[in-house]
Every structure is written in C-alpha cells, then in structure tokens.
C-alpha beads as a LAMMPS data file, in Angstrom:
LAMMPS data file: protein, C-alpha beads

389 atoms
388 bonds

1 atom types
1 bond types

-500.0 500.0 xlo xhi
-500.0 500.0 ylo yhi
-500.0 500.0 zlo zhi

Masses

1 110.0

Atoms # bond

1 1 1 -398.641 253.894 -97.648
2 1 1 -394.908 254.134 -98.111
3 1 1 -392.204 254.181 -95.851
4 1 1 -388.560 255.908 -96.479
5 1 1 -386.356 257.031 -93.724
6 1 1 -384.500 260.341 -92.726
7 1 1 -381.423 260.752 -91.348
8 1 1 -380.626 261.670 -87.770
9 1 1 -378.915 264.456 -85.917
10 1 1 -376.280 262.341 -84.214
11 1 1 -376.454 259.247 -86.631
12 1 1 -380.128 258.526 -86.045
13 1 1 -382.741 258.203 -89.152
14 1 1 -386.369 258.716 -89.361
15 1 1 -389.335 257.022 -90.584
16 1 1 -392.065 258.876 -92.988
17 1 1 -395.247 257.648 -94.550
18 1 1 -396.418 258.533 -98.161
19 1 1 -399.904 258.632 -99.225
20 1 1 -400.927 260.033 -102.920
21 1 1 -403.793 261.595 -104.778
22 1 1 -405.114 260.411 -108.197
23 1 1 -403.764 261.631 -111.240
24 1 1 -406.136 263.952 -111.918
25 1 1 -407.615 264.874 -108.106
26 1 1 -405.855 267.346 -105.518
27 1 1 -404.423 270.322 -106.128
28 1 1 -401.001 272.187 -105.252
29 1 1 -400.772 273.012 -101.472
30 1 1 -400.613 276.768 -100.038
31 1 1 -397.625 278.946 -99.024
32 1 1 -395.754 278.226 -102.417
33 1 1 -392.217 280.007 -103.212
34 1 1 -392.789 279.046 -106.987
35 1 1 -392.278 276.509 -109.086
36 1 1 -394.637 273.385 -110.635
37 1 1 -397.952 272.866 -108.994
38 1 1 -396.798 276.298 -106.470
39 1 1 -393.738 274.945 -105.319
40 1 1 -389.781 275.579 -105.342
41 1 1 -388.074 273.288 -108.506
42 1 1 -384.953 275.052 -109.002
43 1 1 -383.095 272.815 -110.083
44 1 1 -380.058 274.171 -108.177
45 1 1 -379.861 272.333 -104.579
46 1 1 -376.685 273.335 -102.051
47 1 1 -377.992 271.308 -99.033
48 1 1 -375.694 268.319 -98.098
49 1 1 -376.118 265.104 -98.550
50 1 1 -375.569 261.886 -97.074
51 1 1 -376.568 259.277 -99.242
52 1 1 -375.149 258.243 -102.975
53 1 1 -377.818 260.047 -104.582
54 1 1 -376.761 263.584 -104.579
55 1 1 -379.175 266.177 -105.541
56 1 1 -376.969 269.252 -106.039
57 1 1 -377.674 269.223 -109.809
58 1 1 -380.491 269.748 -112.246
59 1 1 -380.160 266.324 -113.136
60 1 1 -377.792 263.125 -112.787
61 1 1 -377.217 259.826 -114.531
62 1 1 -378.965 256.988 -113.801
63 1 1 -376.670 253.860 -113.276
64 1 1 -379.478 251.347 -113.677
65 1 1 -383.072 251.050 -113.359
66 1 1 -384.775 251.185 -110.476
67 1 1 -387.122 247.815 -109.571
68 1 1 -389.748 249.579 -107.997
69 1 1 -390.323 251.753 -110.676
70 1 1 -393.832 252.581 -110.912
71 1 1 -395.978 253.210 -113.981
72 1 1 -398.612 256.066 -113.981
73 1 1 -401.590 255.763 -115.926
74 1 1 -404.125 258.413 -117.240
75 1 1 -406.983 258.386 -119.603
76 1 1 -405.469 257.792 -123.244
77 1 1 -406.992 259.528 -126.214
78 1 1 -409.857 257.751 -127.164
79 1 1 -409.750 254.994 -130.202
80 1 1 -412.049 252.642 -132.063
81 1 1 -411.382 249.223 -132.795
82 1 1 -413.489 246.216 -134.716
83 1 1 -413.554 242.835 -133.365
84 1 1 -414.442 239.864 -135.498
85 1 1 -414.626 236.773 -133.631
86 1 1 -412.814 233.848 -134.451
87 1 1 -414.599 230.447 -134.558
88 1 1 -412.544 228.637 -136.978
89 1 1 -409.881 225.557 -135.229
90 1 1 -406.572 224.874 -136.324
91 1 1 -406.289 221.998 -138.790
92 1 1 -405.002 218.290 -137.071
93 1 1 -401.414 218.688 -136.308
94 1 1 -399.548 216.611 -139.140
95 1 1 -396.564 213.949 -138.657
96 1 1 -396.924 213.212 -135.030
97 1 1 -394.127 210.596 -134.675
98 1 1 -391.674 209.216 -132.087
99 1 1 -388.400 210.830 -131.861
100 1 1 -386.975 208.401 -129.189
101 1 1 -388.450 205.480 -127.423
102 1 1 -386.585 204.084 -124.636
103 1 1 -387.534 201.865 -121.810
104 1 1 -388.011 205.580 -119.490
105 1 1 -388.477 207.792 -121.933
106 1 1 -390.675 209.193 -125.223
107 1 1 -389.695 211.914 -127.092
108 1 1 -392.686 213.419 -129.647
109 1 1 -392.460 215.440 -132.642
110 1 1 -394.823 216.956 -134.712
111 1 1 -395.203 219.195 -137.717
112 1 1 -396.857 222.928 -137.165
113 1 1 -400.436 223.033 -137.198
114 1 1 -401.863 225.674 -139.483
115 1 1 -404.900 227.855 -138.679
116 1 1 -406.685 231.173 -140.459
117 1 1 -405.094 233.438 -137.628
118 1 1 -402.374 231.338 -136.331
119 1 1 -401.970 228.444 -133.732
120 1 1 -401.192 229.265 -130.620
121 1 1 -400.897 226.250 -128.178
122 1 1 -401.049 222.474 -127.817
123 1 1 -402.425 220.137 -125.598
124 1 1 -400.693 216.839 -124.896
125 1 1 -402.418 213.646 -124.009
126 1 1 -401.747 210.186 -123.549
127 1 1 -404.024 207.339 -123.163
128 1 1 -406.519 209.720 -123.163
129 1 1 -405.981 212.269 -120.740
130 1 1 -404.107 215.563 -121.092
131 1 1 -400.524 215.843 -119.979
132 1 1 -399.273 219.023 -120.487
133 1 1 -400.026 221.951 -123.029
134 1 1 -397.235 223.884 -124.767
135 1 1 -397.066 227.144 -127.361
136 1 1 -396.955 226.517 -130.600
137 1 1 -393.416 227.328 -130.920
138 1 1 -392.821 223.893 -129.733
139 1 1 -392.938 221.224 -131.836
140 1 1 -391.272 218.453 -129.265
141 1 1 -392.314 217.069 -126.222
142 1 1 -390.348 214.949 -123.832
143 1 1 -392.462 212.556 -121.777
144 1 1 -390.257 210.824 -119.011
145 1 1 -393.360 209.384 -117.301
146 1 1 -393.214 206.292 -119.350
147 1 1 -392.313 202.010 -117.821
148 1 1 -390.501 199.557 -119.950
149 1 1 -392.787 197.191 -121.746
150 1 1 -395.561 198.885 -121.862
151 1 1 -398.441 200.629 -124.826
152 1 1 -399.241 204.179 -124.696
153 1 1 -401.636 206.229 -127.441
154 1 1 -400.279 209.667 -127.393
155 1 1 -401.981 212.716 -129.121
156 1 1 -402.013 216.023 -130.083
157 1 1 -405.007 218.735 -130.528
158 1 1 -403.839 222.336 -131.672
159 1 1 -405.482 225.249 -129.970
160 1 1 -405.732 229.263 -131.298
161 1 1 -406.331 232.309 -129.231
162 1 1 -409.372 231.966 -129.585
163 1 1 -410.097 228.884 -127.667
164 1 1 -410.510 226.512 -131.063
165 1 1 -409.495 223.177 -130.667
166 1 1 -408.405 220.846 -133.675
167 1 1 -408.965 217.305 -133.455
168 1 1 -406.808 214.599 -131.963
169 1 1 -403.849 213.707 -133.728
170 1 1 -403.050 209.697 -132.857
171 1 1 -400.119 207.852 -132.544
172 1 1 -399.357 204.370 -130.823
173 1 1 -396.168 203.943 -128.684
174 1 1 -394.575 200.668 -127.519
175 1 1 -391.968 201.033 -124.733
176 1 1 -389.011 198.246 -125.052
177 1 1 -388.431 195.710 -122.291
178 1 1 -385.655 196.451 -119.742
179 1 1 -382.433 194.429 -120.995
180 1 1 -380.031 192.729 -118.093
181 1 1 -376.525 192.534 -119.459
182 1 1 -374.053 190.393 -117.583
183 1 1 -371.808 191.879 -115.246
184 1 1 -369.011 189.526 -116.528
185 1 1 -368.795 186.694 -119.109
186 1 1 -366.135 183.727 -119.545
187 1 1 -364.078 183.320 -122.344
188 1 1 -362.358 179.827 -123.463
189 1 1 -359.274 181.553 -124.227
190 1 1 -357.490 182.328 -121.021
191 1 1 -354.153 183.560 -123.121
192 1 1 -355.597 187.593 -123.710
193 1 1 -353.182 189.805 -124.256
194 1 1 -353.237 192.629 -121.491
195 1 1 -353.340 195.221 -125.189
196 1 1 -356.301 193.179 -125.983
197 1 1 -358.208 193.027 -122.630
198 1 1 -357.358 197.695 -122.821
199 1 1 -358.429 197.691 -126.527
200 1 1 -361.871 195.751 -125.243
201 1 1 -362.348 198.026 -122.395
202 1 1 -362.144 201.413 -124.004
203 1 1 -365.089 199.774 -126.867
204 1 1 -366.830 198.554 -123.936
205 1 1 -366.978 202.264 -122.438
206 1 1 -367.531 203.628 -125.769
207 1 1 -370.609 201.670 -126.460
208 1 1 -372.023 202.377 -123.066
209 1 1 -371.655 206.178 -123.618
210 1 1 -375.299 207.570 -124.498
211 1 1 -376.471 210.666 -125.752
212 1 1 -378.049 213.665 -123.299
213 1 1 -381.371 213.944 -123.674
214 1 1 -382.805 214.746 -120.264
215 1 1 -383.644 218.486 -120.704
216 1 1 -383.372 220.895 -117.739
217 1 1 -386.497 221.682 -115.528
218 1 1 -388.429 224.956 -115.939
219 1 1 -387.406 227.943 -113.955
220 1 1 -389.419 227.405 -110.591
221 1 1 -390.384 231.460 -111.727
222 1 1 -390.898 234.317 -113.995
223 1 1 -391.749 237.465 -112.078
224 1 1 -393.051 240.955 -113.443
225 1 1 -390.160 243.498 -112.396
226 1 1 -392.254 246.442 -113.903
227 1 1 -394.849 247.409 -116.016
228 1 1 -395.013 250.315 -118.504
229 1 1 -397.378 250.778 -121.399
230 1 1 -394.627 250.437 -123.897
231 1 1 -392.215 248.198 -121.574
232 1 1 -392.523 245.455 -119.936
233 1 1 -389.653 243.844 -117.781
234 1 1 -389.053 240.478 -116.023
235 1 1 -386.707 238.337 -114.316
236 1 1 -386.453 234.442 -113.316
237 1 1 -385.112 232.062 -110.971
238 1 1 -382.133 229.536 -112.321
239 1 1 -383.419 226.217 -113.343
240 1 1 -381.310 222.884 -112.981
241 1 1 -380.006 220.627 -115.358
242 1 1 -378.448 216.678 -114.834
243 1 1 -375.107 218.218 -116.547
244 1 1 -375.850 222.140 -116.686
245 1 1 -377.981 224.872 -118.358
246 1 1 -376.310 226.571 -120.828
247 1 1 -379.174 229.042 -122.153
248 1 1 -382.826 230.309 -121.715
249 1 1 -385.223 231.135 -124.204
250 1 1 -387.765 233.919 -123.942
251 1 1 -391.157 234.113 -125.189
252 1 1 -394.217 236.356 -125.653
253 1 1 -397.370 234.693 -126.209
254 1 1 -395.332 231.828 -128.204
255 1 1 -393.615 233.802 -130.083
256 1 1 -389.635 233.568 -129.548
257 1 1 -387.903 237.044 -128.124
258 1 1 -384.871 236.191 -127.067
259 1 1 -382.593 233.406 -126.619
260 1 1 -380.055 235.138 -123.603
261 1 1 -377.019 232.693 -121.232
262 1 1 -376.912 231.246 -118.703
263 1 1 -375.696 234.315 -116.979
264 1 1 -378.779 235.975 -117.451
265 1 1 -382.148 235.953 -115.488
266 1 1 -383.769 238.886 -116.582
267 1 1 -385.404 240.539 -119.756
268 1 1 -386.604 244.272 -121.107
269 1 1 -389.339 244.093 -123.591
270 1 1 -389.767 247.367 -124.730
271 1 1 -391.953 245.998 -128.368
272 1 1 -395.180 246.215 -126.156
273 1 1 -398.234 248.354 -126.377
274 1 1 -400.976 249.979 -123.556
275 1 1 -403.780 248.235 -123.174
276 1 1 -402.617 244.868 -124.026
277 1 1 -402.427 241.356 -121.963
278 1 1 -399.530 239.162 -122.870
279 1 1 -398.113 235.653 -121.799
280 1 1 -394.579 235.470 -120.958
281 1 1 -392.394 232.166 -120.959
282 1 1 -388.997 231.651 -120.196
283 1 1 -387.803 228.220 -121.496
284 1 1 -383.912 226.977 -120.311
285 1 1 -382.402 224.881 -122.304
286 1 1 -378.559 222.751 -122.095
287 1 1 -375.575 221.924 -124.533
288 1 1 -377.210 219.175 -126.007
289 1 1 -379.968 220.745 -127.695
290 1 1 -382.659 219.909 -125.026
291 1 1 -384.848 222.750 -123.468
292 1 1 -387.813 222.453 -120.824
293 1 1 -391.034 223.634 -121.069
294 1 1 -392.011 227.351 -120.643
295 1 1 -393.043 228.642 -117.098
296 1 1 -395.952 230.905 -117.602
297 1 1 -396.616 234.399 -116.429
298 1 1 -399.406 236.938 -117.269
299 1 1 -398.553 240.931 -117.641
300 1 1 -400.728 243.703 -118.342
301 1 1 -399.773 247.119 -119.764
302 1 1 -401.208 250.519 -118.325
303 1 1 -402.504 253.197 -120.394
304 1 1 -400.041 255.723 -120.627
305 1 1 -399.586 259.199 -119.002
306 1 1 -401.414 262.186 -120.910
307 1 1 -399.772 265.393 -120.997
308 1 1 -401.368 266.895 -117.822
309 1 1 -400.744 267.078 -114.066
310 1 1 -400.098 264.583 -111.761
311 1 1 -400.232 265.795 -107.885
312 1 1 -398.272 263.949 -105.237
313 1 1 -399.210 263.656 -101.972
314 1 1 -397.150 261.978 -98.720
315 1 1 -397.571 262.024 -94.887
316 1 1 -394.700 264.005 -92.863
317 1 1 -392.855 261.533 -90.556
318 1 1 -393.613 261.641 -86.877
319 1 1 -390.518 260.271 -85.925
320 1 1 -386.795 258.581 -86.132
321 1 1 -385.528 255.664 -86.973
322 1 1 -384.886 254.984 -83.221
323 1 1 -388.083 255.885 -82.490
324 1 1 -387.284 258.960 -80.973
325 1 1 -390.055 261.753 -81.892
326 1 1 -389.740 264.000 -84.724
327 1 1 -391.486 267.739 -84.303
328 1 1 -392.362 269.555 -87.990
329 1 1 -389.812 272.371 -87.145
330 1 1 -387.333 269.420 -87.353
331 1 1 -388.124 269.141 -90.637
332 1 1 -386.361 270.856 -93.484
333 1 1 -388.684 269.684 -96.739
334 1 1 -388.879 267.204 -99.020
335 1 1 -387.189 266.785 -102.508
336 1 1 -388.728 265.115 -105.472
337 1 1 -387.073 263.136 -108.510
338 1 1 -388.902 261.636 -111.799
339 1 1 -387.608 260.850 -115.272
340 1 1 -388.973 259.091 -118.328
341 1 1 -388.312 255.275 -118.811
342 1 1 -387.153 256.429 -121.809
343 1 1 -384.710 258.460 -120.340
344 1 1 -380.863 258.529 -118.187
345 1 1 -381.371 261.667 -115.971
346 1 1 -383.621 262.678 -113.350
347 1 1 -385.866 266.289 -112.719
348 1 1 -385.634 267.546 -109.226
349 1 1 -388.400 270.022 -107.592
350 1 1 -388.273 270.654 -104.233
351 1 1 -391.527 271.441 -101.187
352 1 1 -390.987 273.417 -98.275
353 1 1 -391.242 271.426 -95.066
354 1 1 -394.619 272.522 -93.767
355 1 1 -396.202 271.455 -97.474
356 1 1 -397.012 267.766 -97.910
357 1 1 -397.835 267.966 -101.789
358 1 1 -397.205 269.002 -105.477
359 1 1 -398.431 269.312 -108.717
360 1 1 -396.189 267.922 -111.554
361 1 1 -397.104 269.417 -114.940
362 1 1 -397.107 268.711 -118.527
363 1 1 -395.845 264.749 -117.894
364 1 1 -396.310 262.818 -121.125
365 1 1 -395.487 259.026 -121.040
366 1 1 -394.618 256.768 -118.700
367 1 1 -392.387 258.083 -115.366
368 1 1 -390.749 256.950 -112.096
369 1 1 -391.205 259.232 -109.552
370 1 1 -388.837 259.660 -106.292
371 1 1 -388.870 261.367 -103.125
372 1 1 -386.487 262.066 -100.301
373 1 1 -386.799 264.288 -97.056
374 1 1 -384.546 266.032 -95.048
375 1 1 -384.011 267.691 -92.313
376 1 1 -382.908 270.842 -90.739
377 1 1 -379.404 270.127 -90.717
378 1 1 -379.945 269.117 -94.553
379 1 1 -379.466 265.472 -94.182
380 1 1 -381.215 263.379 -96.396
381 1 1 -383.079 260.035 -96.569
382 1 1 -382.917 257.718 -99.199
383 1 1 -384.619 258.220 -102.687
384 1 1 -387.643 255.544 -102.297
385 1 1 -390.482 255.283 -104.887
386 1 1 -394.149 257.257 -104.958
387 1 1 -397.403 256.596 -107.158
388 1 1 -399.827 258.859 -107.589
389 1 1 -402.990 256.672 -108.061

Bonds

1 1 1 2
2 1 2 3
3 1 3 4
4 1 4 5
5 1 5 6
6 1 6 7
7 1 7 8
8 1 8 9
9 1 9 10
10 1 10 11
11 1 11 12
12 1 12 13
13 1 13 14
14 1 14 15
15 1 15 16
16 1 16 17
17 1 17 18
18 1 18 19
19 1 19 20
20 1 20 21
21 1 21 22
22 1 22 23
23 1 23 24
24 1 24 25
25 1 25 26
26 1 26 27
27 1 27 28
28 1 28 29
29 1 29 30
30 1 30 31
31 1 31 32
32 1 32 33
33 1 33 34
34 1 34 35
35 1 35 36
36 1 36 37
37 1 37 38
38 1 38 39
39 1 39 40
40 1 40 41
41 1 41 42
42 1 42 43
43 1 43 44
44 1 44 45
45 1 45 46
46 1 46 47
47 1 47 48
48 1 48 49
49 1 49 50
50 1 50 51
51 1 51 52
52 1 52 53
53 1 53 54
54 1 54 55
55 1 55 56
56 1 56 57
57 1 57 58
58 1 58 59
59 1 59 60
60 1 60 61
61 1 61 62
62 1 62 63
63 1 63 64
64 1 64 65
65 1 65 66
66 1 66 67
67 1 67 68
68 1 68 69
69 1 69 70
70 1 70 71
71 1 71 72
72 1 72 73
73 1 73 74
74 1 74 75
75 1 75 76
76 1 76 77
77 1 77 78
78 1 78 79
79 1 79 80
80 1 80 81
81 1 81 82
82 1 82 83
83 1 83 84
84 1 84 85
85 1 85 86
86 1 86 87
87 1 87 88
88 1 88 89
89 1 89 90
90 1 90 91
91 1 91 92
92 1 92 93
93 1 93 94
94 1 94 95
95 1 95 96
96 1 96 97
97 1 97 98
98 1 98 99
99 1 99 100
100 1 100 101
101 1 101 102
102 1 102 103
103 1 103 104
104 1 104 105
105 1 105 106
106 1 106 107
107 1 107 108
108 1 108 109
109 1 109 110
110 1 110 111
111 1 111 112
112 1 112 113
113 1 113 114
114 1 114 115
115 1 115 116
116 1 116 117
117 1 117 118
118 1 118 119
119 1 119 120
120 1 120 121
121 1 121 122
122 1 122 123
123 1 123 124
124 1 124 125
125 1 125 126
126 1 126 127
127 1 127 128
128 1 128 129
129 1 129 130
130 1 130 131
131 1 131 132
132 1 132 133
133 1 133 134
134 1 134 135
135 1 135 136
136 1 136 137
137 1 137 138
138 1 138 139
139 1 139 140
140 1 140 141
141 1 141 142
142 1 142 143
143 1 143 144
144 1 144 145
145 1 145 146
146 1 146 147
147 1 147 148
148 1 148 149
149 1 149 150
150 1 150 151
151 1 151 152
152 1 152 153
153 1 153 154
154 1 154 155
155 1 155 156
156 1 156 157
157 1 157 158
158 1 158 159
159 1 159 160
160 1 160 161
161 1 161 162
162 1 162 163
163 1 163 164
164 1 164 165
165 1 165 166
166 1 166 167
167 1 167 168
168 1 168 169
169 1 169 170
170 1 170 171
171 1 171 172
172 1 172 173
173 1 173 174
174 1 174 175
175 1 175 176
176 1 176 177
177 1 177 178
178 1 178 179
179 1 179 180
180 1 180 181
181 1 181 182
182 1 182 183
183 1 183 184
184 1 184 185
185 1 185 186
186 1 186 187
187 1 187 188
188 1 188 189
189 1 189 190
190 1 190 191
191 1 191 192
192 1 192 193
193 1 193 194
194 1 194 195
195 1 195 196
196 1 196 197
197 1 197 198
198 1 198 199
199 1 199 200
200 1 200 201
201 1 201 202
202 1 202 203
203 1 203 204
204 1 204 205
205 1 205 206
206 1 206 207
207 1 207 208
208 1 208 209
209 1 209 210
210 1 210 211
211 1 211 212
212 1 212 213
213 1 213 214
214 1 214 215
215 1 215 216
216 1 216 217
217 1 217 218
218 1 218 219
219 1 219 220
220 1 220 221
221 1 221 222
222 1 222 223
223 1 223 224
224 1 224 225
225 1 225 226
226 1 226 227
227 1 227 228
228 1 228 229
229 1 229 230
230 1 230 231
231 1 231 232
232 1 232 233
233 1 233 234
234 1 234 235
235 1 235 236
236 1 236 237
237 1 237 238
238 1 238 239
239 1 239 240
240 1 240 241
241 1 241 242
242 1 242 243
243 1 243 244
244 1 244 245
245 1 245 246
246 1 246 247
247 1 247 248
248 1 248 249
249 1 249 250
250 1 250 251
251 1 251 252
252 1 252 253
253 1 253 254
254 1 254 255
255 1 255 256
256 1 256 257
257 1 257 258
258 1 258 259
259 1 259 260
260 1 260 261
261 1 261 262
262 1 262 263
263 1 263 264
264 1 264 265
265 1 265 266
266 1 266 267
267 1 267 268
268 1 268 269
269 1 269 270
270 1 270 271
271 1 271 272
272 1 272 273
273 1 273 274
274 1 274 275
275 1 275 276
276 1 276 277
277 1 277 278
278 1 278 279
279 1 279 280
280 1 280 281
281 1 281 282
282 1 282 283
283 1 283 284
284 1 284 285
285 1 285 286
286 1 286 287
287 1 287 288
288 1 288 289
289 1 289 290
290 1 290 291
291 1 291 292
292 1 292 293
293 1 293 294
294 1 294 295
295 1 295 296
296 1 296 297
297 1 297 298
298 1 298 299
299 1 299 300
300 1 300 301
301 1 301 302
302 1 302 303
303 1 303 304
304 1 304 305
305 1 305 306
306 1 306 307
307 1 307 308
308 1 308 309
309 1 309 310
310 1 310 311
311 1 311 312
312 1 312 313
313 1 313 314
314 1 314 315
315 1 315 316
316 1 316 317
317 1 317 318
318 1 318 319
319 1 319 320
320 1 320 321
321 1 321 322
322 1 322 323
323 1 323 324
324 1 324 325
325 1 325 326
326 1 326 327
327 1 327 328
328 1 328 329
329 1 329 330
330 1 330 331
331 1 331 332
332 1 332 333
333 1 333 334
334 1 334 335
335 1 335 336
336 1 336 337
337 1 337 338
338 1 338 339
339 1 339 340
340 1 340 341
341 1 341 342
342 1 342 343
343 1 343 344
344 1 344 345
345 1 345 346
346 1 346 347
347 1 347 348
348 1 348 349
349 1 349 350
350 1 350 351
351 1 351 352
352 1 352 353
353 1 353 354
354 1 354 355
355 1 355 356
356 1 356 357
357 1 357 358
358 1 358 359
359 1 359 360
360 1 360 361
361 1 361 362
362 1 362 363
363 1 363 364
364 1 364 365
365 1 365 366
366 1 366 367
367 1 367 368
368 1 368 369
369 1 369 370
370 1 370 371
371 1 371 372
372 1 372 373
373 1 373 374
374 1 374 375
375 1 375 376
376 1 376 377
377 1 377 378
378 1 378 379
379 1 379 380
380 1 380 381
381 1 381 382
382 1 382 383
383 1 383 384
384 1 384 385
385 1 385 386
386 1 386 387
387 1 387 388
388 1 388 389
C-alpha cells in the first residue's frame, strides 16, 4: 500500500492508502459519467489547487523525472531465440608486467586477453590467492597491500560470460627495502653562500616531489533509480580521493558508457532492452590519470507494456493528516496523471469520489502513473506514484 495525503479544511491534510489490481485483472467500477475504463477524463479541470502541480490543463510539462517512477510490465509478444553454449576460455592474458614497484605499492599491467565471444572479467591473485576481480576494460591494477623488502608472485586468469577461466598468467615481484635519508649532513666548507644554501633547497624540494598515484576509492554505492524495459537509470554516492576526484567512469557489463565530472552522480541509460540482466559499474577516477575499481550493481529490465488496459485500484482515506476522521461525503474524487518515459507532458482522467478505480486503455510502452485526491472544497494532495501489479 501507498500513502499520499489530502489537504485540510482549515490547513489540515489527510492520509489515503492505495492498493492496485494486475494489469490485466479488475475491471472499471460502477456509476461512471464517461470516460476510459467508465470514468470522467476530460481533460479540462476548474477545481483549485494547492500544490505546484496544477491540473487545470490537458497536460503540463514535466520539469524533471520523477524517482519513483514505476515501470509496468505486461506479457510481450512472444519470440524465439537459440542458445549455443559457450565452453571455450579466454586465451592467458599476455605481457603481465610491473608498472611501478615501490616499497608500499605495485602497480600491474597487462595486455587484453582475447576469447571467441569476448573477455569479460579478471581475477587477481597474489601468492596464490585471489585479490580482487575487475572487467575487462581494465587492464591495470593497483595493489597497495604490499611491505618493503619483500617477494610476491602475482597473476592473472581471464574470465568470459560464460564462466571460462584462462590459465594463470605469472609474474614475480620484489618490493625495495625502505631507505633512511639523513635529516641533516655536515659539510667541510662552512663559507656557503646564503644563494647557494636557496639554490640547494629548492633541488632538494624538487627531488622530493613524487608523482600521484594513489587512485581514489570506489563510490561506497551505485543504486537503481528506475527501471524501464528500454531505460535504465542510476545514481552514486561521491567517492574520496588523497588530492580530489575529478571524474567518474560508467560502465555496463565492462563495457565503457560514459565518462561524466565530478559534478555528477547520476546516469540515464536509455541503449537497454526488456528482458535483459546487466552489470553496472561506476569507476571515479582523479587528475593524475588514476581511477578505482568499479562498484558493482545488478539491474533487470521489465517486459514492456502491451497495448491494452491497465486498471488502477486505491483505498479512500479514512482520515486527516491530524488524525482527525475523514467521512466519504468529505471527499470530492480523485485525479489521475501518467505519461510515457519517452515523453514531457502528462494525461489527466479524473474518478468521482465514491469510485475507487479505473481502467486505462490502449497504453503501449513503458508509463508513470500519478494520483492525487481532493476534497470537497477542491483542495488537493500531492501527486504521489501508483503501480498496477
């Protein structure tokens, strides 16, 4: 159940619960003036209104999207696919070398892997035991989980879709030792110009300058906004950098989207299909070139609205916002709003107050679907969203 509020007489709202029928169950309710599914949708509305969203037109531009948008799904027309299982691995990923090796740090590189269908991850180990696994869009790894002095064997194994595995790739890393510099030395000549001793303290702080390469930490995470059949949308939290992020990359099942600022923490995908199951990884990434590994998150895509009906069905509220009970004469009806993902404007029908439900007809594709009630002294709730199930 849903709740949305009404507005008082007096400055008081009310509370209402919304329950829905499937897609393709329920019917129109009785006492209809005309309209879709036997109800009133003129799309001509007089009553006032006391929130933003007036609905005194046949339709009104939306300012931005809606995040609890809510995708309806029917019974798509049927189609036939052929599956042919992959068994095949990915061929030993090439050219694994050492980047950097410092006394805290080990940066990897390796050339792309090459498979019959297409590589798709890879696993990280060292000294034997996995680390980390990546998509095959990245071809460097930073390990900072490394001591001075020490030996490690790091390798790769490519993975496909499919679960295929290559074999190990090998390579041998030795850590340097941890090197003390003195603080201070002497010198026999105690005559140094004070131009000299400047000159030999801007090369000292030169030479102790050293490159970034501490990339930022993932976004703690990516989080499904909405889900269409043909559009997908998501948003992340900020990660955190030792100097700053300056970017984030976005992927889809390894495969680079979209490479946005720092500014933004959210994407549309709108290249997706119904039916499918795809990995989503958002990668952020600093002014020196270094970029974290991907957080992770799984979407599915619905099946997409048929052109048919789609019936609607809510609970009247029972009271106010204060608490204060709310009889059915109080009650002036309800007013409905959907629209297309694909488009700006909303539809508007509206239901008498002593009917609790409607038919929608001839919907095809995915819509959002709104409803407000008001009361007899035509105030109005709040839009909130409805999904009929």
């Amino acid at each position: 159940m849903i709740s949305f509020t009404l507005p008082r007489q007096s400055a008081f709202l009310a509370a209402i619960a919304i329950t829905f029928l499937s897609a393709c169950g329920g019917g129109g309710g009785g006492g209809s003036t005309g309209g879709e599914g036997g109800f009133t949708t003129s799309n001509t509305n007089t009553k006032p209104q006391i929130s933003s969203d007036s609905s005194s037109s046949s339709a009104k531009s939306l300012s931005s999207t809606s995040s609890s948008s809510v995708s309806i799904s029917a019974a798509s027309s049927s189609r036939t696919s052929t599956t042919i299982i992959d068994t095949k691995a990915p061929a030993p990923s090439a050219n694994l070398t050492s980047e950097i090796v410092l006394s805290d740090r080990v940066i990897l590189n390796w050339s792309p892997a090459v498979d019959n269908v297409g590589t798709a991850f890879y696993k990280i180990y060292r000294d034997h035991a996995q680390i980390d696994t990546v998509y095959a869009s990245d071809n460097t790894y930073y390990d900072f989980d490394v001591a001075a002095g020490k030996t490690y064997i790091y390798s790769i194994s490519a993975g496909d879709a499919s679960g295929n595995w290559s074999a190990l790739t090998n390579l041998t890393v030795n850590t340097p030792e941890l090197t003390v510099t003195s603080s201070a030395s002497s010198t026999s000549n105690s005559s140094i110009s004070s131009s000299q001793a400047s000159s030999a303290a801007n090369s000292s702080a030169q030479s102790s300058a050293t490159p970034d390469i501490s990339a930022p930490t993932q976004p703690t995470q990516v989080i499904k906004v909405s889900a269409f059949s043909t559009q997908i949308d998501i948003s992340w939290s900020a990660a955190t950098d030792n100097i700053g992020v300056t970017a984030y990359k976005v992927y889809r099942d390894g495969v680079l989207l979209s490479t946005v600022s720092n500014s933004v923490q959210n994407y549309s995908d709108k290249t997706v299909s119904p039916n499918m199951s795809y990995w989503y990884g958002v990668s952020a990434g600093d002014a020196a070139g270094n970029w974290s590994s991907q957080k992770l998150l799984n979407i599915s895509t619905p099946s997409p609205i048929v052109a048919g009906t789609i019936n609607l069905k809510w609970l009247p509220p029972s009271q106010r916002e204060n608490g204060a009970p709310l009889s059915s004469g109080e009650i002036g009806g309800y007013e409905i709003r959907y629209r297309a993902i694909t488009e700006n404007t909303y539809k508007y029908a509206s239901v008498a107050g002593n009917q609790t439900q409607i038919a929608l007809n001839n919907l095809t594709g995915d819509y959002i679907f709104e409803i407000a009630v008001f009361d007899t002294n035509g105030l109005y709730s709040n839009f909130v969203s409805i999904t009929p199930q």
